[in-house]
N, C-alpha and C positions, 0 to 999 in steps of 0.2 A: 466388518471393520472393527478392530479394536484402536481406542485411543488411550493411550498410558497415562498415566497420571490425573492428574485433580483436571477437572473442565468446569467453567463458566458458560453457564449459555447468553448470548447477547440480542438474541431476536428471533422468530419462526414468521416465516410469513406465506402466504402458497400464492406461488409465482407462475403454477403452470396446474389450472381449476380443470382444463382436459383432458389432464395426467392423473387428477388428484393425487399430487404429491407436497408434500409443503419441504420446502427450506430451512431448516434449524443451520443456525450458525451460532459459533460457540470459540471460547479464547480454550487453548488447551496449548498442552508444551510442545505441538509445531508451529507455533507460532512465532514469529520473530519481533512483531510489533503489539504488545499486550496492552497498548488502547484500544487499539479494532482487533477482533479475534476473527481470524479467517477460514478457518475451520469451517465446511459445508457438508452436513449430513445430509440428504434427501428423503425421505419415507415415505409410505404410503398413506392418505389422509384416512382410510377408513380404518387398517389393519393395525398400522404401525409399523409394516413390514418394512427393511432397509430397502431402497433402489439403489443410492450410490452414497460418493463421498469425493469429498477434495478438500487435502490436504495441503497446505501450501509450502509445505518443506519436507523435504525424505523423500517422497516417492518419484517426484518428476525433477528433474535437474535445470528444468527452463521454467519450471513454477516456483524452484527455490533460488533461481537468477531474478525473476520477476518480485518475488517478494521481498528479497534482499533490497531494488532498486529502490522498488517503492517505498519500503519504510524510512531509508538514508533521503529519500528526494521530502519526503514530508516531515522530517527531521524528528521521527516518532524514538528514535532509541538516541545514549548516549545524554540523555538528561539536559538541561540548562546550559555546557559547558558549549556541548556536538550543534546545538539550536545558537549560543552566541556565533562561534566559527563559520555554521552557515548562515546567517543572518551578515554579517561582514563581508564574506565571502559574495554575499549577492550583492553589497552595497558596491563592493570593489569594483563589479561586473557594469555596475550601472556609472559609476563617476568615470570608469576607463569608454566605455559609449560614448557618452554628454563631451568628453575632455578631445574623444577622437573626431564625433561632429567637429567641434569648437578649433580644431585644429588644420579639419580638412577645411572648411569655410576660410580661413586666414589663408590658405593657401591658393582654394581656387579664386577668391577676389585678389590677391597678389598679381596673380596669373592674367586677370582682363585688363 
């Protein structure tokens, strides 16, 4: 696997000690959301040899739908402006809820 440009690694930890393989994860430029870097190297704990990798944009078109979601649902890109809009945006969601309860109850006690 080659990864282009500048990388940050953000944590190694070995998630499968039957494998020895450890986990490196690291922010590099497939990444779309540059607080969490999603980037997964896998190698071998003795050698250093590669096992695999996942990428979370480029290679798989349902990894870069999934990444895409997730960074828009946790409002990681798009700065302070994209975080006010959805921040509103869910207030909206919530007073149209409470306003439709408060609405349907006026009606079904009309109704007895």
């Amino acid at each position: 696997m080659t990864v282009s440009g500048s990388f940050q690694e953000r944590f190694a930890y070995y998630p499968y000690p039957h494998k020895n393989a450890l986990k490196l994860m690291a922010r590099t430029g497939s990444d779309v959301n540059q607080r969490f870097g999603e980037t997964w190297v896998y190698v071998d704990a003795t050698t250093g040899a590669p096992l695999g990798h996942y990428l979370p944009t480029g290679e798989a078109s349902g990894n870069t739908v999934t990444t895409w979601l997730t960074t828009l649902h946790i409002a990681a890109v798009g700065g302070l402006p994209y975080r006010i809009v959805v921040t509103l945006l869910g207030l909206v969601v919530a007073v149209l809820s409470v306003t439709g309860v408060i609405i349907w109850g006026r009606k079904w006690r009309a109704r007895r």
